[in-house]
DRENMARSE-775377 format. One record per residue (C-alpha): y, x, z; residue number from 0; residue in three letters. Coordinates in steps of 0.5 Angstrom, whole numbers, plus 2048, in hexadecimal, padded with zeros to 3 digits. Example, Ala and Ser with C-alpha at 12.3 -4.5 7.8 and 13.67 -1.06 7.14 Angstrom:
   Y   X   Z pos code
 7F7 819 810   0  ALA
 7FE 81B 80E   1  SER
***
This chain:
   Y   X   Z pos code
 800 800 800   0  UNK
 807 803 7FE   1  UNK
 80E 801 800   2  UNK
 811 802 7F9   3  UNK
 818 804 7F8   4  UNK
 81D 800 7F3   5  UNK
 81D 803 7ED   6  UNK
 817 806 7EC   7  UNK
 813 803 7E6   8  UNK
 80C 800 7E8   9  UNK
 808 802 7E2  10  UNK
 80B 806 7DB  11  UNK
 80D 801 7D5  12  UNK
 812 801 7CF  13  UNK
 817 806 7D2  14  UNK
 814 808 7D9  15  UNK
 80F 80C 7D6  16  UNK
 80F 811 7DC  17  UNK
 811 812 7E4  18  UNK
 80E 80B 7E5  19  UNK
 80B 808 7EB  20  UNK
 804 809 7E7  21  UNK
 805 810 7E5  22  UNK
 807 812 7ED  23  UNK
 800 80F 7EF  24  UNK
 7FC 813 7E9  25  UNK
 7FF 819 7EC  26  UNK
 7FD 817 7F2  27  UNK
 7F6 815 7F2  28  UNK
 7F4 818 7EB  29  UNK
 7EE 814 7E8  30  UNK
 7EC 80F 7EE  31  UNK
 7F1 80A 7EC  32  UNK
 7EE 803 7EB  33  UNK
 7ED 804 7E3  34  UNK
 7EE 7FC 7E2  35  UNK
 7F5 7FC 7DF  36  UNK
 7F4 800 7DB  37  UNK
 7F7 808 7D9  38  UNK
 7FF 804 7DA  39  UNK
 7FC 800 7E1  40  UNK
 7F7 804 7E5  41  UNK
 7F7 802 7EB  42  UNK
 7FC 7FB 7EA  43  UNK
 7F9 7F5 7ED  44  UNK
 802 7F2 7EE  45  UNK
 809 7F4 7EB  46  UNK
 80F 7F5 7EE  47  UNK
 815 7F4 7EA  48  UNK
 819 7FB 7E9  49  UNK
 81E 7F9 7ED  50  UNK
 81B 7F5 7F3  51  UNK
 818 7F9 7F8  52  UNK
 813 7F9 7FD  53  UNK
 80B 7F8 7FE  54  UNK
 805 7F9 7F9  55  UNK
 7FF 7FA 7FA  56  UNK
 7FA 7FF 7F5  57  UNK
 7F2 7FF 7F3  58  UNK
 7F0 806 7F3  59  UNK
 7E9 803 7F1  60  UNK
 7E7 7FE 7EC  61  UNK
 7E4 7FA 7F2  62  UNK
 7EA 7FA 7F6  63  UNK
 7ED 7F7 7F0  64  UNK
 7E9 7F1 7EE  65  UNK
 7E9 7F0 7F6  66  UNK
 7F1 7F0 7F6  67  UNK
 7F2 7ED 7EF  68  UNK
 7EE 7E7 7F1  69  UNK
 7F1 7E6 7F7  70  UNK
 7F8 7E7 7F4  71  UNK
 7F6 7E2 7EF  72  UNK
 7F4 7DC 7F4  73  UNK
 7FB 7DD 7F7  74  UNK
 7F9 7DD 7FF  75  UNK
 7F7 7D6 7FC  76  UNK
 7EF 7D7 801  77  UNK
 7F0 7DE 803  78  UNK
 7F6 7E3 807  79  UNK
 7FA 7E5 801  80  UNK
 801 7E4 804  81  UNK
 807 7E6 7FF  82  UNK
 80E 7E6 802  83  UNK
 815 7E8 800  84  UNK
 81B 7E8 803  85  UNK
 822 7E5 7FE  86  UNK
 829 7E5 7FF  87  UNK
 82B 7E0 7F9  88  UNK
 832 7DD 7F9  89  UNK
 834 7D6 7FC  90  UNK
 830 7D3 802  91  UNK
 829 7CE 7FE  92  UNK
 82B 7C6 800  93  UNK
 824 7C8 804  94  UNK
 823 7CC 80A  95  UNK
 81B 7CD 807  96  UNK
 818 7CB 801  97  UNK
 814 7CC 7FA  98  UNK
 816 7CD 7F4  99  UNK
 810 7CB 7EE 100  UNK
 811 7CC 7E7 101  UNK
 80E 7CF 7E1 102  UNK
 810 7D6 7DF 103  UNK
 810 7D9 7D8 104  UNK
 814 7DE 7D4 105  UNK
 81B 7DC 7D2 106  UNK
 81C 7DA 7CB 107  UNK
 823 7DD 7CB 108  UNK
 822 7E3 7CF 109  UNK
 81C 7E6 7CE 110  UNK
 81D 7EC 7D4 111  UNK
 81E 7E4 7D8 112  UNK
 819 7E0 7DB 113  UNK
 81B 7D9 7DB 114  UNK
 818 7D1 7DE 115  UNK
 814 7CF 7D9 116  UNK
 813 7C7 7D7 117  UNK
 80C 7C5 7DB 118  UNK
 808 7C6 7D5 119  UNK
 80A 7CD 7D4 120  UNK
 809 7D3 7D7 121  UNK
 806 7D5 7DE 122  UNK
 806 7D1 7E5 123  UNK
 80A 7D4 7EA 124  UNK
 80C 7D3 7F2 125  UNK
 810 7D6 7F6 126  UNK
 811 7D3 7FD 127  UNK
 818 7D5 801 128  UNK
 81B 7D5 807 129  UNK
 822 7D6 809 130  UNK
 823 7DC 80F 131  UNK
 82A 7DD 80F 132  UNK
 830 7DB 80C 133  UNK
 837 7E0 80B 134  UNK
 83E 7DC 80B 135  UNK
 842 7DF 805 136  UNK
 84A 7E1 807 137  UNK
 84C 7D9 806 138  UNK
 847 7D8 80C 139  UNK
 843 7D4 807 140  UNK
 83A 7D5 807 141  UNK
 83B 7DB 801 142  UNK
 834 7DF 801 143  UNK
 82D 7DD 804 144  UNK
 827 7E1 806 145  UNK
 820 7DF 804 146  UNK
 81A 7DF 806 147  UNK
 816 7DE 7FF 148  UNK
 80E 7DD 7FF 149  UNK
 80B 7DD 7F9 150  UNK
 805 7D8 7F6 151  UNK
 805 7DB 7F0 152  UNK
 807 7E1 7EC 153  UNK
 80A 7E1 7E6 154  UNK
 80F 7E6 7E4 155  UNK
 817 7E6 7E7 156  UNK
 814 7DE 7EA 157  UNK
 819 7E0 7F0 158  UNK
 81E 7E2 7EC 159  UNK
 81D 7DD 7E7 160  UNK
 81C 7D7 7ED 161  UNK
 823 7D9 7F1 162  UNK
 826 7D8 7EA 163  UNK
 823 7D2 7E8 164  UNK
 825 7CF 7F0 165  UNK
 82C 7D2 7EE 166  UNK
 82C 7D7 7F3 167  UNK
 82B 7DE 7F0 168  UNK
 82A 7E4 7F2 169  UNK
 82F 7E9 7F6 170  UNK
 82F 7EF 7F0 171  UNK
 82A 7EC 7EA 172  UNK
 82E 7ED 7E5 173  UNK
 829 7EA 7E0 174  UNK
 829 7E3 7E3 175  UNK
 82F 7E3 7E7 176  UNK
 834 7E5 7E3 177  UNK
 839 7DE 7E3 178  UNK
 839 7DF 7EB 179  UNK
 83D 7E6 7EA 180  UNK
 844 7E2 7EC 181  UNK
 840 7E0 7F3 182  UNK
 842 7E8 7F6 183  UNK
 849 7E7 7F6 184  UNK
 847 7E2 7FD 185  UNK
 844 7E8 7FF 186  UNK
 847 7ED 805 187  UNK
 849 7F4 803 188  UNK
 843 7F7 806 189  UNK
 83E 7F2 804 190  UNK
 841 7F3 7FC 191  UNK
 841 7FA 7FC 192  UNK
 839 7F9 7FF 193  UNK
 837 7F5 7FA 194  UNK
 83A 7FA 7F4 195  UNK
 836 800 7F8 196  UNK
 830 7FB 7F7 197  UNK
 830 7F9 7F0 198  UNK
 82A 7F7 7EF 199  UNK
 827 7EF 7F0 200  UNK
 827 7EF 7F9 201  UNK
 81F 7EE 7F9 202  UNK
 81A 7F1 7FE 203  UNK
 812 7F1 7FF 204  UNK
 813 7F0 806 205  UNK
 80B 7EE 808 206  UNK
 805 7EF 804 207  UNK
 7FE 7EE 807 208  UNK
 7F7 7EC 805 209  UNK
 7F0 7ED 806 210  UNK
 7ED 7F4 806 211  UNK
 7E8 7F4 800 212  UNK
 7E3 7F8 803 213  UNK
 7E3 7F6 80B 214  UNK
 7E5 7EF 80A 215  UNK
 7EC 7F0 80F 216  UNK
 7F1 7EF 80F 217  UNK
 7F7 7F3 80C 218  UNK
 7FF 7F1 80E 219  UNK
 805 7F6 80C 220  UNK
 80C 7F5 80E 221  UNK
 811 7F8 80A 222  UNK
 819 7F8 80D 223  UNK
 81F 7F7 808 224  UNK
 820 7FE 805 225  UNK
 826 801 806 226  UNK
 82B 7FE 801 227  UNK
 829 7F6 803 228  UNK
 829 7F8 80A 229  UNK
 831 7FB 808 230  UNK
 833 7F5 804 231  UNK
 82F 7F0 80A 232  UNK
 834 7F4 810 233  UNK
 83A 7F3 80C 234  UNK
 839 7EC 80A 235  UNK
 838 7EA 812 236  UNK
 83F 7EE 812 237  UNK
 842 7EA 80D 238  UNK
***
């Protein structure tokens, strides 16, 4: 299980050909990465996006892999898979808790976007919140929220693409938040200038856990908010 740093590319593609989360493991382990995901993804059971941080885990043998890949495939439906991430989004949601559930395709306008589909179209996905702090911009307004964001399913970008379809984008998501930019002015000076330094979408990896696939127990990791999300949650209490 890794902590992964933002900006590190999960496995090499179009562009990110080297110094990929992949190419650290094979430096790392070798050969003895699980093989499964083929000479771009041994050892790849989940993704991250470049930009968001936190949690993975990796199979350093086949095994493992088709133990946790089925584990990830039932979403924590009938097993101890948990998947939980931490969000700052714009604006306050009109529920405190809540589930968000659409179908999630690739967008017709812009390919690097995913997009909600109509329901005879594209993949399920579920993604279940909960509002766990609520930070007044500088007109005494709620301006941001923090999230909890669990997830039943895992599509590509469906947090990011699930806050947005809410109306309550990322803080930082340049690619799915780019209307929401004039909200920063309401921003304090020092929760600006945090959000500035943090320049990628504020979306953080904070809980993985699931069943060890040769004991049976149950693993559990916590990750705090890294450095940059940690700065931006202070100044935002501060504004």
């Amino acid at each position: 299980v890794i902590d992964k740093p933002a900006g590190l590319v999960v496995h090499p593609a179009g562009g990110h050909e080297t110094g990929t989360l992949v190419n650290a493991l094979i430096a790392h382990c070798g050969n003895t990465l699980s093989g499964i995901g083929g000479v771009k993804r041994p050892g790849i059971v989940h993704r991250l996006d470049k930009d968001t941080s936190g949690l993975l885990v990796i199979a350093k043998n086949d095994a493992t892999h088709k133990a946790l890949s089925a584990q990830f495939a039932d979403h924590g439906r009938t097993g101890p898979l948990e998947r939980a991430y931490i969000a700052f989004v714009w604006g306050r949601p009109q529920s405190s808790a809540g589930t968000i559930r659409t179908q999630i395709d690739r967008s017709t306008i812009n390919r690097e976007k995913m997009a909600v589909a109509p329901e005879d179209k594209g993949r399920e996905a579920i993604t279940h919140f909960e509002v766990t702090r609520t930070f007044e911009g500088t007109d005494g307004r709620p301006l941001v929220s923090q999230l909890l964001c669990t997830l039943e399913t895992g599509r590509t970008h469906q947090i990011r693409v699930h806050m947005t379809h809410m109306g309550h984008p990322l803080l930082g998501d340049h690619l799915y938040g780019g209307g929401f930019k004039t909200k920063a002015t309401h921003l304090g000076a020092a929760a600006r200038a945090a959000l500035t330094a943090l320049d990628r979408q504020a979306l953080h990896a904070a809980l993985l856990g699931f069943e060890h696939p040769a004991t049976g127990e149950t693993m559990r990791f916590e990750s705090p908010l890294p450095e940059d999300m940690a700065l931006l949650a202070t100044a935002l209490e501060g504004s």
